[in-house]
C-alpha positions as CSV (number, residue, x, y, z in Angstrom):
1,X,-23.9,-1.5,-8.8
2,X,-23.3,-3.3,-5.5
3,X,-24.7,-5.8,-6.3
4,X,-22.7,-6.3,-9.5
5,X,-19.4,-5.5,-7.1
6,X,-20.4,-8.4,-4.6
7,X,-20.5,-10.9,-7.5
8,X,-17.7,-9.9,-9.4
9,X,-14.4,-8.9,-7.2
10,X,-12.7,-10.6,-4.2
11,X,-14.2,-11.5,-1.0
12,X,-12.3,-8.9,1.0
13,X,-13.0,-6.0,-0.6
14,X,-16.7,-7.1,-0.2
15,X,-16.5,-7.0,3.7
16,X,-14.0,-3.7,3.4
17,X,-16.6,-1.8,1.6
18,X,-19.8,-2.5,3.5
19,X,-17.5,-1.8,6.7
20,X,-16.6,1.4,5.4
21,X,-19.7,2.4,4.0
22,X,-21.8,1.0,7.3
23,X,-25.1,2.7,7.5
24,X,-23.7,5.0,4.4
25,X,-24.8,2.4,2.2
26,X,-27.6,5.0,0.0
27,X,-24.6,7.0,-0.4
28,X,-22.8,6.4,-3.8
29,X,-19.4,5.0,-3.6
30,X,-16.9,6.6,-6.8
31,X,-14.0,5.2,-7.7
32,X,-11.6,8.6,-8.4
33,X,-9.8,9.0,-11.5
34,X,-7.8,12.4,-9.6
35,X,-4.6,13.3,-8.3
36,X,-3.0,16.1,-6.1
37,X,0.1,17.1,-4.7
38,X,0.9,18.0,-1.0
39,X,3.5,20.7,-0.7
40,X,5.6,20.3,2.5
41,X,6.8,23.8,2.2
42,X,2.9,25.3,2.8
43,X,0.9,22.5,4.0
44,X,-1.2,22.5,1.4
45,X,-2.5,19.9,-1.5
46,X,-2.8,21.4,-5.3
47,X,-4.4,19.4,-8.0
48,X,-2.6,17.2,-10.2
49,X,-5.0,16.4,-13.0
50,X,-6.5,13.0,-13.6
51,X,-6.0,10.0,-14.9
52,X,-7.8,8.6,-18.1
53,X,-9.7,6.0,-15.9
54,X,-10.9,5.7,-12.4
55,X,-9.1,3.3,-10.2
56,X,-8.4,1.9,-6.4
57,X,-6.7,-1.2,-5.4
58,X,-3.5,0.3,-7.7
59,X,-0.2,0.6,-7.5
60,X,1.9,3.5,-8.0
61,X,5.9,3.4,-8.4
62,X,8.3,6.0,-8.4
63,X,11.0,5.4,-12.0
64,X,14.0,7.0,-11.8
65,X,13.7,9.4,-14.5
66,X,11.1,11.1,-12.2
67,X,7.6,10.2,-13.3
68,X,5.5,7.7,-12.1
69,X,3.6,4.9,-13.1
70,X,0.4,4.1,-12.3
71,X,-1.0,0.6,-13.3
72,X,-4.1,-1.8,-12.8
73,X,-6.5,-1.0,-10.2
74,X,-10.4,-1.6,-9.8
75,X,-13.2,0.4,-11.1
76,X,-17.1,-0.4,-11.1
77,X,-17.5,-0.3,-14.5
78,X,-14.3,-2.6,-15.7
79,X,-13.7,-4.7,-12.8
80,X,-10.2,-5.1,-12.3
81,X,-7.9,-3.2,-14.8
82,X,-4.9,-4.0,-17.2
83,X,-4.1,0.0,-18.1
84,X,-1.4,2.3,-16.7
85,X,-0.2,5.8,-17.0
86,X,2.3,7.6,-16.5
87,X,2.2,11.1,-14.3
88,X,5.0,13.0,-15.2
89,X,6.1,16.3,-12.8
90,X,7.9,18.5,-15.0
91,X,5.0,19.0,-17.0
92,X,1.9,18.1,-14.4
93,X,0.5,16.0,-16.9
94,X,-0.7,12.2,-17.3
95,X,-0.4,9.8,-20.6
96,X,-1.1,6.7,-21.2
97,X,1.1,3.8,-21.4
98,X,1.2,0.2,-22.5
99,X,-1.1,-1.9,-20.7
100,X,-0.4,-5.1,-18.5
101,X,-1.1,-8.6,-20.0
102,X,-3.4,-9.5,-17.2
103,X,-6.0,-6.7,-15.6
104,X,-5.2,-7.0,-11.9
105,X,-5.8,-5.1,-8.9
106,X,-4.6,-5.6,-5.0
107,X,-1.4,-6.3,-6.7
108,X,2.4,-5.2,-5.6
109,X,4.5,-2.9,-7.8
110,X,8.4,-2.8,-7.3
111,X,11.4,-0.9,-8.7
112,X,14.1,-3.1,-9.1
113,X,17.8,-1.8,-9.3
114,X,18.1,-2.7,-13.0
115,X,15.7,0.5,-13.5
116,X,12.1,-2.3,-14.4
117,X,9.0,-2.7,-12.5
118,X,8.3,-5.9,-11.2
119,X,4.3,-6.6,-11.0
120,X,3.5,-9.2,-8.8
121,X,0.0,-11.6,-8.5
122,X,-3.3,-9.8,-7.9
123,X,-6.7,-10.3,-8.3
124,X,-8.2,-10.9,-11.9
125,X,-11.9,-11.6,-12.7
126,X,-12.8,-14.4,-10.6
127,X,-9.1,-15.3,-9.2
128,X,-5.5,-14.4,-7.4
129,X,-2.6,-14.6,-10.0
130,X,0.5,-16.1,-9.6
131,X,1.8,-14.2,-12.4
132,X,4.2,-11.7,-12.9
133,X,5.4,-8.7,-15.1
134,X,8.0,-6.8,-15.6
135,X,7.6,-3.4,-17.1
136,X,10.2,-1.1,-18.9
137,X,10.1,2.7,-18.6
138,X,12.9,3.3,-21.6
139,X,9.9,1.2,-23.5
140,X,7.0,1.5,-22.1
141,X,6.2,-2.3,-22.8
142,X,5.5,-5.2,-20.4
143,X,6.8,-8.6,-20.4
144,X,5.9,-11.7,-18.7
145,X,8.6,-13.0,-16.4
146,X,8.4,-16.4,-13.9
147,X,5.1,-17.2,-12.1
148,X,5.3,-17.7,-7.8
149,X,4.5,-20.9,-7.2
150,X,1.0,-19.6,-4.9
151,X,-1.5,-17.0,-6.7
152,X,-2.0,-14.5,-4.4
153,X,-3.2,-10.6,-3.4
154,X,-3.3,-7.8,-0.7
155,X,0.3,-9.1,0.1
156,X,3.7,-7.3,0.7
157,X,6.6,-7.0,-1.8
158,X,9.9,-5.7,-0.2
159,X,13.3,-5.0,-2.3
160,X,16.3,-7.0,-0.5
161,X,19.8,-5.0,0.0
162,X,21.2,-8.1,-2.6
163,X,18.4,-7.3,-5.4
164,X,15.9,-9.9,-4.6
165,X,12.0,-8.7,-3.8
166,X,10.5,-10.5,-0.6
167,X,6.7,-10.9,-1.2
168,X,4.7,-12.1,2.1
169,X,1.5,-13.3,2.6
170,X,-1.7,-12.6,1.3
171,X,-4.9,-13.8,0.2
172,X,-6.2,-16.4,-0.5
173,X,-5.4,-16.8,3.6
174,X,-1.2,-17.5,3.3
175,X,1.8,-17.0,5.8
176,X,4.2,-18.3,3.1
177,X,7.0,-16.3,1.0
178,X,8.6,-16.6,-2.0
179,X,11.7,-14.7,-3.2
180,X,12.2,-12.9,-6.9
181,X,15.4,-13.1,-8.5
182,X,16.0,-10.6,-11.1
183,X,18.9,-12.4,-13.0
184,X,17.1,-15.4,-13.7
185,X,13.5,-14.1,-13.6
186,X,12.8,-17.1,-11.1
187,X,10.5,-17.8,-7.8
188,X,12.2,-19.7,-5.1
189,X,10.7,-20.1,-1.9
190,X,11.4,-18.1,1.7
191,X,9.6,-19.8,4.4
192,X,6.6,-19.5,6.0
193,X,5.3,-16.6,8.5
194,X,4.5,-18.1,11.9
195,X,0.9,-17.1,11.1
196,X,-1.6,-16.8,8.1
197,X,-1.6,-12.5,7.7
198,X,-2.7,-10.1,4.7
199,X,-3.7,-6.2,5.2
200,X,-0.5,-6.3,6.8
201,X,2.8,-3.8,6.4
202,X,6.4,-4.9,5.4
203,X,9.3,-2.1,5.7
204,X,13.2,-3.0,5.5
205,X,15.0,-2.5,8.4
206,X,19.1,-1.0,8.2
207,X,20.5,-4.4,9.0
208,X,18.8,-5.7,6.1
209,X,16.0,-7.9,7.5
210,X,12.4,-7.1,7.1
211,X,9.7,-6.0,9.3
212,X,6.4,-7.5,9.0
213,X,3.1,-6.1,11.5
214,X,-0.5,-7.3,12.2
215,X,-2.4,-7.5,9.6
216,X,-5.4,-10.1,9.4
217,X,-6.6,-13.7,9.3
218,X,-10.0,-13.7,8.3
219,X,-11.8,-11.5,5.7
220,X,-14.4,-10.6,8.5
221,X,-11.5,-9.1,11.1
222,X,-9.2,-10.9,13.1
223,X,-6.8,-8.6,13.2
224,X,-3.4,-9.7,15.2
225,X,-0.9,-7.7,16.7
226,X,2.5,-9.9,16.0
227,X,5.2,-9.1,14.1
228,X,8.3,-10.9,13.0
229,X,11.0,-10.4,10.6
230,X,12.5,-12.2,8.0
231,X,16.1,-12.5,7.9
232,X,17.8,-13.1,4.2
233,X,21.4,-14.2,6.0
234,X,19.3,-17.4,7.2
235,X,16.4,-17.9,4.8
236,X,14.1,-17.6,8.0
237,X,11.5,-16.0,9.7
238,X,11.8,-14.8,13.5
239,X,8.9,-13.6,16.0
240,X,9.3,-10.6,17.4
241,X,8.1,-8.5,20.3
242,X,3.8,-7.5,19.0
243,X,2.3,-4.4,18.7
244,X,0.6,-2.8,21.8
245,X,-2.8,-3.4,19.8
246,X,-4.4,-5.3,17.0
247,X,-4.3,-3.7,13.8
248,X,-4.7,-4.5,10.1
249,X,-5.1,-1.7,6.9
250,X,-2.8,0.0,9.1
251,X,-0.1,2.3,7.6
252,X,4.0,2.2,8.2
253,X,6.8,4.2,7.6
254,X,10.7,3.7,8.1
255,X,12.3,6.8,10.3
256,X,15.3,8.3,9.7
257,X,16.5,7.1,13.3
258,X,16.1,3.2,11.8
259,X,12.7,2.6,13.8
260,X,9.7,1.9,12.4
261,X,6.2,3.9,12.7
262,X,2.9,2.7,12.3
263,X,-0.1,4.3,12.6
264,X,-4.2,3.8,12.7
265,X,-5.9,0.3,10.9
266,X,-9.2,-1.4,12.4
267,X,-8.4,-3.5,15.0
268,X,-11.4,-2.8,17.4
269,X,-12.7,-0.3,14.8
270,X,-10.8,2.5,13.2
271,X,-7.7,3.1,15.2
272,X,-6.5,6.9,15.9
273,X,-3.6,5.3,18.0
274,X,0.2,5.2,17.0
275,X,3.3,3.3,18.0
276,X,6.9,2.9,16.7
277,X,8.9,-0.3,17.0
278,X,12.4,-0.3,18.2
279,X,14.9,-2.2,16.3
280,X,17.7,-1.9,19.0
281,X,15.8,-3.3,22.2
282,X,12.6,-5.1,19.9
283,X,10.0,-3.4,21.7
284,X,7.4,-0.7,20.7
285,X,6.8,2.6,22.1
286,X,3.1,4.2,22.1
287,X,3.2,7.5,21.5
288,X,0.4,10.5,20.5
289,X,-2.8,9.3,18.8
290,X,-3.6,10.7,15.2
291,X,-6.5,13.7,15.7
292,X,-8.7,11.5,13.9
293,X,-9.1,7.3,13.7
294,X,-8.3,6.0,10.0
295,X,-7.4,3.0,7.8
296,X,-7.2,2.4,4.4
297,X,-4.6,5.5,4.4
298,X,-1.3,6.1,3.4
299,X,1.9,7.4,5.4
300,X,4.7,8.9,3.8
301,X,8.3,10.3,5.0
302,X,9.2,13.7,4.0
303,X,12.2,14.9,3.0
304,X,12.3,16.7,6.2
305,X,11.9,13.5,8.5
306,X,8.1,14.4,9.3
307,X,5.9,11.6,8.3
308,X,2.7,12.5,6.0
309,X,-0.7,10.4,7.4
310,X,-3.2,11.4,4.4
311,X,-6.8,10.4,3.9
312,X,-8.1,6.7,4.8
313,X,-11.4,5.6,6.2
314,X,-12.8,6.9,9.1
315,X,-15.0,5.0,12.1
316,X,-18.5,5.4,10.2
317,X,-17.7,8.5,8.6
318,X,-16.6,7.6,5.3
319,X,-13.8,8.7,3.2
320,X,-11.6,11.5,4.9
321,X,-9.9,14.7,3.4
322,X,-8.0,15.5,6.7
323,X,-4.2,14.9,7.0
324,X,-1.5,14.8,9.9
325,X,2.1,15.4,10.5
326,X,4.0,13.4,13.0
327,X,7.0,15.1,14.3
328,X,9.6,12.7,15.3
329,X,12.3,15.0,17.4
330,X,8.7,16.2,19.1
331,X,6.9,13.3,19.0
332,X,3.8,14.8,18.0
333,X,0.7,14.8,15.6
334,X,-0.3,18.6,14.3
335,X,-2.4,19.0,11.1
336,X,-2.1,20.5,8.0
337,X,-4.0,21.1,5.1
338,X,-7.1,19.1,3.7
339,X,-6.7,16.9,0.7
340,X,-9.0,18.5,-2.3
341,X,-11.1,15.5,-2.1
342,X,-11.8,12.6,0.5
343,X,-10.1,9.3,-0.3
344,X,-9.4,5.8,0.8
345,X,-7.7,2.4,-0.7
346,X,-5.3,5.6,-2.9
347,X,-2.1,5.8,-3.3
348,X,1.1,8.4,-2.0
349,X,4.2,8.8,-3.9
350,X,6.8,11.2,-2.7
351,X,8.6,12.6,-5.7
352,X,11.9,13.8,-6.5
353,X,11.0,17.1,-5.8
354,X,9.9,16.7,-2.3
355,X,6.1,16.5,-3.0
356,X,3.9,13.8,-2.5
357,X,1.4,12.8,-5.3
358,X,-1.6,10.8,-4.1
359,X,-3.7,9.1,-7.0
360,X,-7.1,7.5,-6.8
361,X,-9.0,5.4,-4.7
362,X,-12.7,5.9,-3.2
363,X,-13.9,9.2,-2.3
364,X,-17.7,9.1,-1.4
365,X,-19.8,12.2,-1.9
């Protein structure tokens, strides 16, 4: 089954995996078709049922009638997926849905303020797609809209305050943008990063320009600490003050207080260390390290301003079930409960009810 993995998908996840798995490779890697929910009022994660197929490398988007979808992905068996579900909270159930024109995985998914989806490039069976879909929840159908003018995956795709979506870098090996315009379905360009970068994070900033840290430049590491942001009033990109470290697969979250958080990655191995980046003065902060090192993981605000770090990869151990809280009035890391199973390369949705659904990904045994 490795073998067959090494052949068929993209070179990253090739190098991802084997650093992951390290000396773990007799263990058997599984590609999780399960979900839970983590309860901010107890700490603790409940199941949530699982999907009809196995999947990492997806994309999970929050609609605004309250469910979420869940399309494309990876899985050893299929290679890269064209399926997608729906969870839906009221009833704690999942049901299919209809299924992508293209399989992809290591795509972006994007909610755009008409109420659709916008699916963007990815990687298919031997290549990155430039395509695009749109998907309707009062349907439940795709439909192709305009291709970017690069095929791409493992980028960024950020909604602007005017409606546009911002997608940034990616493989294979790109610093350039493109911009998505909703009323005419169309790709324009937006400039070029002032370096090649994928595995990196984007998060919009209250004045409306983006935020885009580390990341990498090589499949086999190179992990960078600059950031810059782009600035939709100009059409440009700007460099900004870099991260006290390298780091790429690292998580993000926007504050409440406008600043920016970003925890953990691989940078010189998996990262425990945390720092928040300061819109007002541009410079970044270190503050507590994480309990445990980990990449590959998610980070998600809470209703209550807390941010949730869940799962990832650990240095050599494998998947983790452990999750942290960081505090921001404290600024402090304390834990709370264990996710049900270990997981990396999954997905965290915070719903309208204040929980966070995480869906998928790798556990390994």
């Amino acid at each position: 089954m490795m073998r067959n993995l090494l052949r068929r998908h993209a070179p990253v996840v090739i190098v991802l995996l084997a650093s992951v798995w390290g000396s773990q490779l007799n263990a058997q890697p599984i590609p999780l078709s399960s979900a839970e929910l983590y309860d901010p009022g107890t700490g603790a994660w409940i199941g949530a049922g699982s999907m009809g197929e196995s999947r990492f490398r997806h994309s999970a988007t929050l609609l605004p009638n309250g469910q979420v979808l869940v399309a494309g992905g990876y899985n050893y068996s299929s290679g890269s997926l064209s399926s997608a579900e729906l969870y839906d909270p009221k009833t704690g159930t999942w049901s299919t849905t209809g299924s992508m024109a293209a399989a992809r995985s290591e795509h972006t998914a994007t909610l755009l303020n008409n109420g659709l989806v916008l699916v963007a490039g990815g990687w298919g069976s031997s290549s990155f797609f430039s395509s695009a879909e749109l998907y309707d929840p009062k349907t439940g159908t795709w439909t192709s809209t305009g291709s970017m003018a690069l095929g791409r995956g493992s980028h960024t795709a950020t909604e602007l305050r005017d409606g546009l979506v911002l997608v940034a870098g990616g493989l294979p090996y790109t610093g350039t943008a493109e911009l998505y315009d909703p009323k005419s379905g169309a790709w324009s360009s937006a400039g070029t990063m002032s370096t090649v970068r994928f595995a990196h994070t984007a998060n919009l900033l209250k004045d409306g320009s983006v935020l885009v840290t580390g990341g990498s430049l090589t499949t086999f590491g190179g992990y960078i600490s600059s950031t810059e942001t782009y600035e939709p009033k100009t059409g440009s990109w700007v460099t900004q003050a870099s991260m006290s470290t390298t780091r790429g697969w690292h998580a993000s979250a926007g504050l409440p207080s406008g600043s920016v958080l970003v925890t953990g990655g691989a940078g010189s191995g998996a990262l425990s260390s945390a720092e928040i980046y300061l819109t007002k003065t541009n410079t970044w902060n270190n503050i507590s390290s994480m309990a445990v090192p980990r990449w590959l993981h998610t980070a998600s605000l809470l209703d209550n301003g807390s941010i949730l770090a869940a799962g990832g990869a650990g240095g050599g151990s494998g998947a983790l079930s452990s999750s942290e809280l960081y505090n921001p009035k404290s600024g402090t890391w304390s834990s709370t409960g264990d996710l049900i199973g270990s997981r990396y390369f999954h997905t965290a949705t915070e719903l309208r009810n204040g929980l966070v659904l995480v869906v998928g990904g790798i556990g390994l045994p």
